[in-house]
C-alpha positions in Angstrom: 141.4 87.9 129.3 140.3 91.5 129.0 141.0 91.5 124.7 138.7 88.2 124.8 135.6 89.6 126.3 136.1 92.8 124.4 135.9 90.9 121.4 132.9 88.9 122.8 131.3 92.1 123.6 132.0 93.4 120.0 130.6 90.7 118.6 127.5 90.5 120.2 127.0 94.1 119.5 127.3 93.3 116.1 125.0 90.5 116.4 122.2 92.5 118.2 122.5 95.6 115.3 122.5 93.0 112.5 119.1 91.4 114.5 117.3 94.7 115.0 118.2 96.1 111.0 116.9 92.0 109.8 113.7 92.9 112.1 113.1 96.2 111.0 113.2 95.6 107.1 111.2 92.3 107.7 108.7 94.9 109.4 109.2 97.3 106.1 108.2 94.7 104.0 105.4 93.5 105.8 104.3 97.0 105.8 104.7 97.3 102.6 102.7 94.1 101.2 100.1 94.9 103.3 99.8 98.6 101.7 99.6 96.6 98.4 97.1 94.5 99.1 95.1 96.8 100.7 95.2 99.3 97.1 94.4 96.0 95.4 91.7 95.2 97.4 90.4 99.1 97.1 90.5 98.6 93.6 88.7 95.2 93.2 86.1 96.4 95.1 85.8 99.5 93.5 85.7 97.5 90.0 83.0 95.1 91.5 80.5 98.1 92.9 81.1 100.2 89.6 82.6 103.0 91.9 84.4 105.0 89.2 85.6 107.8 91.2 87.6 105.4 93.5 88.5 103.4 90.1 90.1 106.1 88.6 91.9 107.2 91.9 94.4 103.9 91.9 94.2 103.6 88.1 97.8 104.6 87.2 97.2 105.8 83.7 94.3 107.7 85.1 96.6 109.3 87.5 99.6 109.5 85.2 96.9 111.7 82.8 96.6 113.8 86.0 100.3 114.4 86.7 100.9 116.3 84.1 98.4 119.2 84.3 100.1 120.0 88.0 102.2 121.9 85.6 99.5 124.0 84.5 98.0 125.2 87.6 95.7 127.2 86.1 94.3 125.7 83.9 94.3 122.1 86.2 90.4 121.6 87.6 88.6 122.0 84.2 91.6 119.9 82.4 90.9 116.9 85.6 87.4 117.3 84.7 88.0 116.6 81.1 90.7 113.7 81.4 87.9 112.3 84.5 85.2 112.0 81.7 87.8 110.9 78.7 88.6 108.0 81.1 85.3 107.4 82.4 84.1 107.0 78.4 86.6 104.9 77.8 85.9 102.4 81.0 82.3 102.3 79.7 83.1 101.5 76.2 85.4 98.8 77.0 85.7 95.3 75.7 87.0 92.2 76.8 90.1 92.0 74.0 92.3 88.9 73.6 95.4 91.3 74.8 93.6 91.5 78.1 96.8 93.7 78.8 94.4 96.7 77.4 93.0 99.2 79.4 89.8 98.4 81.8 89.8 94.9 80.9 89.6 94.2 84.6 86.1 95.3 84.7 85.4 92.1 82.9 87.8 90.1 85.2 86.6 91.1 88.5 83.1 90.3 89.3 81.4 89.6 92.5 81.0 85.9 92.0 84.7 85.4 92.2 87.0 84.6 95.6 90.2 85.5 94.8 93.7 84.9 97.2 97.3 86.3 96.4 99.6 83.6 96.4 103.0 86.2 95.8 104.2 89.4 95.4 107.4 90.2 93.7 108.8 93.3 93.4 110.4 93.9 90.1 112.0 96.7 88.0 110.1 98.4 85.3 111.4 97.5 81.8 108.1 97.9 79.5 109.5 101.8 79.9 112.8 101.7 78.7 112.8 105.3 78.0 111.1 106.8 81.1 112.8 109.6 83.2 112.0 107.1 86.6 114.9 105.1 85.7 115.0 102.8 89.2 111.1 102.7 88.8 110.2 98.8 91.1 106.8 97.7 90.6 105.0 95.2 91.9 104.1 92.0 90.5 101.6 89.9 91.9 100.0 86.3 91.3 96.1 86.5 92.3 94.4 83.1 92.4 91.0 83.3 91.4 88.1 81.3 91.3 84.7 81.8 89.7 81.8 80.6 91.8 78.7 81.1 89.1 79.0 80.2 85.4 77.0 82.8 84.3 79.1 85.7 85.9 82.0 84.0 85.1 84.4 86.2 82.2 83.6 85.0 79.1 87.1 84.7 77.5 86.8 82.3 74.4 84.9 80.1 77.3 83.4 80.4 80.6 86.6 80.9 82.9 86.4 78.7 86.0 89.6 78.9 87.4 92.7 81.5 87.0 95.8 83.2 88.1 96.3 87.1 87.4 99.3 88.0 87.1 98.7 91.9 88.3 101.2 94.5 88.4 101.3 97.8 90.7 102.9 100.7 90.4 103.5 103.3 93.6 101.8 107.1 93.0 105.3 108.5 93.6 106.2 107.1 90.0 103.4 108.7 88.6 102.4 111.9 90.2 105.5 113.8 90.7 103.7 116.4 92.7 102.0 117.1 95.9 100.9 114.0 97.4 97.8 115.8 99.7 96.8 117.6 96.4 96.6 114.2 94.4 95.0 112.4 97.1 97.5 110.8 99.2 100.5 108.2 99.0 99.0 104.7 97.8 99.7 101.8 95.3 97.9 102.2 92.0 96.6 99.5 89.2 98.6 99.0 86.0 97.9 95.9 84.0 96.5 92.1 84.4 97.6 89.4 82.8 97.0 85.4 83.1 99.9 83.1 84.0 100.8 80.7 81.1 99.1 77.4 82.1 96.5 78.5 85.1 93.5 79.5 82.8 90.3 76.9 83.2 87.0 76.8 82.0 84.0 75.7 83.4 
């Protein structure tokens, strides 16, 4: 009798450790989409109000730029400065392409007159790198329903877009800036590409 409720006690041991690790990685990932969005949402507001400084704080080839004067220290505030205003050109001169895979085409893409929901996040290894150092390197992948409420602010991509789905991937700062986090601004999830889901695109 005693070996049966040992093993009954075992077991519901087991069972209450396998419940509280299940809860506490549900919680991680909870936490985890939720930092996402909220970078996301950071950046599409930043995009929509022209607020370059927050733009180029969780753009990720703005920050990757960064990363690599931290090994020039002294030379690192007049070379932020630069890269800051190299970007900031380049954000201005911008056109819509029809790669809109290119840098700062989001600024064409996310516009005030637009409601926008995500549908899914994925998270997803990094393979457009093949050679990068950050070998285990997970980004994430999202689908971003959007709609466009006024034709005339609409994106004008061959046609008046009406209705769409992003497909818009993030990458975490710890990929990119390998230094001090409170020097670069803090841990946060930073923009890397859009792209439209085949079939989804819709014009007015």
């Amino acid at each position: 009798m005693k070996s049966i409720n040992n093993k009954k006690r075992i077991l519901i041991i087991l069972a209450v450790l396998i419940a509280v690790i299940l809860t506490a990685f549900l919680l991680a990932s909870k936490g985890k989409e939720r930092a996402i969005k909220k970078s996301l949402d950071t950046y599409i507001n930043a995009i929509v109000n022209k607020d370059f400084d927050t733009i180029f704080k969780y753009h990720a080839h703005s920050q990757r730029r960064i990363a690599v004067t931290t090994k020039y220290p002294e030379t690192m505030e007049a070379q932020i400065k630069e890269i800051y205003k190299e970007q900031k050109d380049l954000y201005e001169e911008a056109k819509l392409m029809d790669n809109i895979k290119e840098f700062w085409s989001e600024k064409f893409l996310m516009v005030k007159d637009m409601k926008y929901r995500i549908n899914k996040i994925e998270m997803v290894r990094d393979i457009e790198n093949p050679t990068s150092p950050i070998r285990e390197r997970i980004d994430a992948l999202m689908e971003v329903e959007v709609e466009y409420t006024n034709i005339d602010m609409a994106p004008n991509f061959h046609e008046r877009i009406k209705s769409v789905i992003y497909l818009v991937r993030m990458v975490h700062s710890k990929n990119v800036i390998r230094s001090s986090f409170e020097e670069m601004g803090g841990k946060r999830w930073l923009f890397k590409s859009i792209d439209i889901k085949e079939g989804s695109l819709k014009y007015w």
